[in-house]
C-alpha positions as CSV (number, residue, x, y, z in Angstrom):
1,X,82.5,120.8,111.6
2,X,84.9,122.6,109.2
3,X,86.4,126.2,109.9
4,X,86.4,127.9,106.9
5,X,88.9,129.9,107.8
6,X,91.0,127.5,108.5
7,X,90.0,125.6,105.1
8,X,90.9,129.0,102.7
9,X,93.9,129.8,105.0
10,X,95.6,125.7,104.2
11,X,94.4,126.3,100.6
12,X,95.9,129.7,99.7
13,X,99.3,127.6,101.2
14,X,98.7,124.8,98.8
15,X,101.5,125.9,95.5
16,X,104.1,126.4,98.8
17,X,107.3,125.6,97.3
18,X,108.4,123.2,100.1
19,X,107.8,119.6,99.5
20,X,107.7,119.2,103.0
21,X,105.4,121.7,103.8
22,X,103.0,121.0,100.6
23,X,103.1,117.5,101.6
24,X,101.7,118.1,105.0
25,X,99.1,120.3,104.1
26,X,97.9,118.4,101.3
27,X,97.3,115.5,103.6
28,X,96.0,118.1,106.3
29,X,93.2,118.9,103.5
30,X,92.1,115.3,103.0
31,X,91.5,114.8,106.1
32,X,88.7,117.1,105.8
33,X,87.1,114.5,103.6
34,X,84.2,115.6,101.0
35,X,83.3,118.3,103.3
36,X,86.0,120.6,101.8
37,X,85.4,119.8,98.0
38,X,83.0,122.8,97.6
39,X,85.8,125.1,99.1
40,X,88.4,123.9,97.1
41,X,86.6,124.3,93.8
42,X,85.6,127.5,94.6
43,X,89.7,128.1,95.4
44,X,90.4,126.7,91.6
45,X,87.9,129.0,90.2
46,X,89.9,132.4,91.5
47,X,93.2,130.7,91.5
48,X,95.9,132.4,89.0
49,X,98.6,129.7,90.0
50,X,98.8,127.3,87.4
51,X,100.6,124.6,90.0
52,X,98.4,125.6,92.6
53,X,95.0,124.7,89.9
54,X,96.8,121.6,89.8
55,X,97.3,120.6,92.9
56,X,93.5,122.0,93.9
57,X,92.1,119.6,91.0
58,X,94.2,116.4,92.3
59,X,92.9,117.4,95.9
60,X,89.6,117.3,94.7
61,X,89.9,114.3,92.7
62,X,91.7,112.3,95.5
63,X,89.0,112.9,98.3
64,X,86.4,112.2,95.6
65,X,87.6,109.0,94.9
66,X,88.4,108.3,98.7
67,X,84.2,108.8,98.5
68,X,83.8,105.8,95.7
69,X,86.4,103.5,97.8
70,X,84.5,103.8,100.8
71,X,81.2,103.7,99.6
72,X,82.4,100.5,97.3
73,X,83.4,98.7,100.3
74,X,80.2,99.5,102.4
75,X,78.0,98.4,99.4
76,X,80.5,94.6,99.2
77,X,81.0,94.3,102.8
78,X,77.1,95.1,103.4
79,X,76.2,91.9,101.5
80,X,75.9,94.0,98.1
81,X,72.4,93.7,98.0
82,X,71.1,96.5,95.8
83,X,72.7,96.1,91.9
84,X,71.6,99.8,91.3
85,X,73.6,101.0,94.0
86,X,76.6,99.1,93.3
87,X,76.1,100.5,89.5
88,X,75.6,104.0,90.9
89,X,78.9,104.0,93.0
90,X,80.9,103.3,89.3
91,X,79.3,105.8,88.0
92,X,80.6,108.0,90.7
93,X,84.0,107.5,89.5
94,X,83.8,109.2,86.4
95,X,80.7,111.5,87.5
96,X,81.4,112.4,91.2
97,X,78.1,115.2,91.3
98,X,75.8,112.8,89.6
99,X,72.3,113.1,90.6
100,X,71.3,109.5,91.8
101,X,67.7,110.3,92.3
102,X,67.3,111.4,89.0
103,X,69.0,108.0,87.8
104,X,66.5,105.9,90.3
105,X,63.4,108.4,89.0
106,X,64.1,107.2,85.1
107,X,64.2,103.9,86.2
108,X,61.0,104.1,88.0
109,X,59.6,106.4,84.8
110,X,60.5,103.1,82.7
111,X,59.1,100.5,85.4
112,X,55.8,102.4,85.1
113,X,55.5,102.1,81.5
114,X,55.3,98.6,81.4
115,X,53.4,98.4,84.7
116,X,50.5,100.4,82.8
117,X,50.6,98.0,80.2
118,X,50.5,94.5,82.5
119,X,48.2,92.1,82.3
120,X,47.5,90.0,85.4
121,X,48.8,86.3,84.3
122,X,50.2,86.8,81.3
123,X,52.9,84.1,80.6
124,X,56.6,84.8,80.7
125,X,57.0,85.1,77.0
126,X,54.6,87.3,76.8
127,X,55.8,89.4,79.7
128,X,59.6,89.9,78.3
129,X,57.4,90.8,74.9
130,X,55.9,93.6,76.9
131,X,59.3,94.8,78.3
132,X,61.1,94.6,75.1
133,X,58.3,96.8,74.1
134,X,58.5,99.3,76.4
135,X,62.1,99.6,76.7
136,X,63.6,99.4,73.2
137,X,60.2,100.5,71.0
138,X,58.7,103.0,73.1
139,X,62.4,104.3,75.3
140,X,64.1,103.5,72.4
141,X,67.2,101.8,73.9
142,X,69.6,99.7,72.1
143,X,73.2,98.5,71.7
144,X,75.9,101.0,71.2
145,X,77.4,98.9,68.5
146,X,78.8,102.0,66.4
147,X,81.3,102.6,69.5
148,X,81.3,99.7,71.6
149,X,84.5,100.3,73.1
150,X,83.8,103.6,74.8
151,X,84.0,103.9,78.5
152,X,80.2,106.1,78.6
153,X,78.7,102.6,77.6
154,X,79.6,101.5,81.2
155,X,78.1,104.5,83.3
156,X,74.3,104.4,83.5
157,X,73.7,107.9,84.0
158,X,75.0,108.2,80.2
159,X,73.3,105.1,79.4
160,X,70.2,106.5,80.1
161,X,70.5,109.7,78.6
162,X,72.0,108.6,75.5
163,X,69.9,105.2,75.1
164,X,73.0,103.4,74.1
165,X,74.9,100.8,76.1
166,X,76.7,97.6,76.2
167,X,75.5,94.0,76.8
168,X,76.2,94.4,80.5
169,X,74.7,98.1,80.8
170,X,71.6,97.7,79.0
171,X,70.7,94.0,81.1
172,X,71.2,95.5,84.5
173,X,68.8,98.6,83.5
174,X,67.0,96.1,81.9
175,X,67.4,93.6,84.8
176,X,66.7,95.9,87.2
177,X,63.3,97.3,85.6
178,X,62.0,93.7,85.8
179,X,62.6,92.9,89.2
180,X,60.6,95.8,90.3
181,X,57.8,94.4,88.2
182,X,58.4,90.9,90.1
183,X,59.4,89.4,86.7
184,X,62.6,86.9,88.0
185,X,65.1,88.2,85.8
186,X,68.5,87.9,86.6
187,X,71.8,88.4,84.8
188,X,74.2,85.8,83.6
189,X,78.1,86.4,83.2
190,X,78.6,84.4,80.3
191,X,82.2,84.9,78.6
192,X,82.7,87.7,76.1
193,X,78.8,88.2,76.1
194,X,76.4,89.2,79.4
195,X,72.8,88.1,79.1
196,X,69.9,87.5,81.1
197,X,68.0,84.7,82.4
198,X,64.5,84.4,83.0
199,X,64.1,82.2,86.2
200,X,60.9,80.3,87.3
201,X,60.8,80.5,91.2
202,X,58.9,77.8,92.2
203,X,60.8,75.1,91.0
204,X,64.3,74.2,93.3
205,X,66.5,76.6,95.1
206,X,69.8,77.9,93.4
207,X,68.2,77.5,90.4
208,X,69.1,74.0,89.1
209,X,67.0,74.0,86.1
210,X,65.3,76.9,86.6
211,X,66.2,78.7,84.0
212,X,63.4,79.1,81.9
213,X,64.9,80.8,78.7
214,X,67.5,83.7,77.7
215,X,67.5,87.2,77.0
216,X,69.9,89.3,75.4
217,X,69.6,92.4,76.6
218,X,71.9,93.9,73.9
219,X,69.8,92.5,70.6
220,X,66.5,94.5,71.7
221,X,65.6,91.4,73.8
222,X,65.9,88.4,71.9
223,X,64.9,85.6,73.1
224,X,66.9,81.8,73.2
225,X,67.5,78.6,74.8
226,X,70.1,76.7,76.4
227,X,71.3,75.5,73.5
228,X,72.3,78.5,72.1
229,X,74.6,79.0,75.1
230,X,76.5,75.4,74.2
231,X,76.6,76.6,70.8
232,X,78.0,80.1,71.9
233,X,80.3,78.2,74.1
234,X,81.3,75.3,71.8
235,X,82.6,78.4,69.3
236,X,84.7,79.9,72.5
237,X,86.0,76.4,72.6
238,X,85.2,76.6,76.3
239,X,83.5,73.7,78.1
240,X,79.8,74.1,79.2
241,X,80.4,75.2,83.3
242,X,77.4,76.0,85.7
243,X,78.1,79.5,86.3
244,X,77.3,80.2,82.4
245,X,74.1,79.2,82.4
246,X,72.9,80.5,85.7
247,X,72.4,83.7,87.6
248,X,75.3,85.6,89.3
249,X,75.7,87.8,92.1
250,X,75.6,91.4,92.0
251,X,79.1,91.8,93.1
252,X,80.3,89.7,89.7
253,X,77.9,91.8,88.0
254,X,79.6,95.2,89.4
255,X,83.3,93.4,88.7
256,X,82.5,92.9,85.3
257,X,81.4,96.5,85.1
258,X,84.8,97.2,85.9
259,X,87.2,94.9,83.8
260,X,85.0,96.8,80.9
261,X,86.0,100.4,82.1
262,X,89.6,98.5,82.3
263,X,89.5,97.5,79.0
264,X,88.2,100.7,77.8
265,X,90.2,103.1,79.4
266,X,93.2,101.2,78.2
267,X,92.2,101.1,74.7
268,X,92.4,105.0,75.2
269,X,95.8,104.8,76.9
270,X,94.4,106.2,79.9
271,X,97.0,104.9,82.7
272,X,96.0,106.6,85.4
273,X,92.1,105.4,85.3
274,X,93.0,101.9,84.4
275,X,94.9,102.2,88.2
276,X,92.4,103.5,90.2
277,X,89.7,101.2,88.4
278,X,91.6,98.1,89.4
279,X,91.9,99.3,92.6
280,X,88.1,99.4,93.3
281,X,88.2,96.1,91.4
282,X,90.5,94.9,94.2
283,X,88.0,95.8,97.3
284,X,85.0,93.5,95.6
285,X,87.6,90.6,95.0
286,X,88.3,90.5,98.3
């Protein structure tokens, strides 16, 4: 349990001038963990110090992205079974307070939306038809094409909200949504693109050839075939491999979620971020 007391008292001797001394309480404070972050903030809120704001708001952000780290590894080393969690931990890096429930209610709000609208044996086609319906007619989702490079496009919390993403934002909502509806969807990591592949179950295992056709998630659902893909690929001049043509795991799914907040945040110049992003790219390439 944590002694306030003893919480406030290390605080107020945060902005000491002593390296030493600031050192060891500093370190003293995160060993709290996230258990001290609401006395901290409060600190920040009456503190006149401008070093000491400083070093409050580092604190803060260091045992907040201790949080991310850990729960990152959990989510990997636990077999990184649930995509939505693994998305929701991202999102925790740039939103530590975010609500998840909320996130996992909109979802379901979606999911139910189509579910009303089902038709017992209706045919794949006409299933993705229904979805695309749903989620980019009636939700009114679509590709953030305006301002693709912007980090928001990565978090779903501001996907949802805003109802503008990128190619692998919008196919894991999408993804995700159509899973819950037992509809085998599953996302692809093609090169320079991220699409989605409907997959028909009861043929073989790993799904050699069971790919029954494309989405992309990014072009309000469009459907398309396999040779599209050697098309696509033929103009990357890269040679037609397995993994582009079939499902991937979540945890490539949650990597590439990262390189894009890499690529983003350093298109803004934003050192710092790019860092601490490649380190939680580190802990899933493990």
């Amino acid at each position: 349990m944590v002694d306030p007391k003893e919480i406030n008292s290390l605080i107020k001797l945060l902005d000491d001038p002593d390296r030493e001394i600031y050192e060891h309480i500093h370190e003293k404070i995160l060993s709290y963990g996230g258990e001290v972050i609401e006395y901290l903030e409060s600190a920040w809120e009456q503190a006149f110090d401008a070093i000491q704001q400083e070093r409050i708001a580092n604190l803060v952000h260091e045992i907040q992205f201790r949080i991310v780290k850990d729960e990152l590894k959990l989510w990997y080393h636990g077999g990184a079974f649930d995509l939505l969690q693994g998305a929701l931990i991202i999102n925790k890096y740039q939103y530590p307070d975010l609500d998840e429930q909320k996130v996992i209610n909109q979802i379901e709000a979606i999911k139910r939306d189509i579910w009303l609208q089902m038709i017992y044996d209706s045919s794949p086609a006409e299933q993705v038809k229904l979805i695309n319906h749903v989620f980019y007619n009636i939700h009114g989702f679509s590709g953030n094409t305006a301002n693709h490079q912007d980090p928001q496009n990565s978090y779903l919390s501001q996907v949802i909200e805003t109802k503008k993403g990128n190619q692998i934002s919008l196919a894991i909502i999408y993804s995700i949504i159509a899973q819950k509806l037992d509809i085998p969807v599953y996302g692809v990591n093609l090169p320079q693109h991220f699409i989605l592949a409907y997959v028909d179950e009861t043929m073989e295992t790993e799904f050699e050839g069971g790919v029954l056709f494309y989405i992309n998630a990014f072009n309000k659902g469009f459907i398309f075939g396999r040779r599209d893909v050697d098309m696509f690929l033929k103009q990357l001049n890269l040679k037609s491999e397995k993994q582009f043509y079939e499902p991937c795991s979540n945890a490539d799914i949650v990597r590439r979620i990262l390189r894009n907040l890499i690529s983003a945040y350093e298109n803004l110049g934003s050192a710092e971020k790019v860092a601490e992003l490649n380190e939680l790219l580190e802990i899933i390439n493990q």
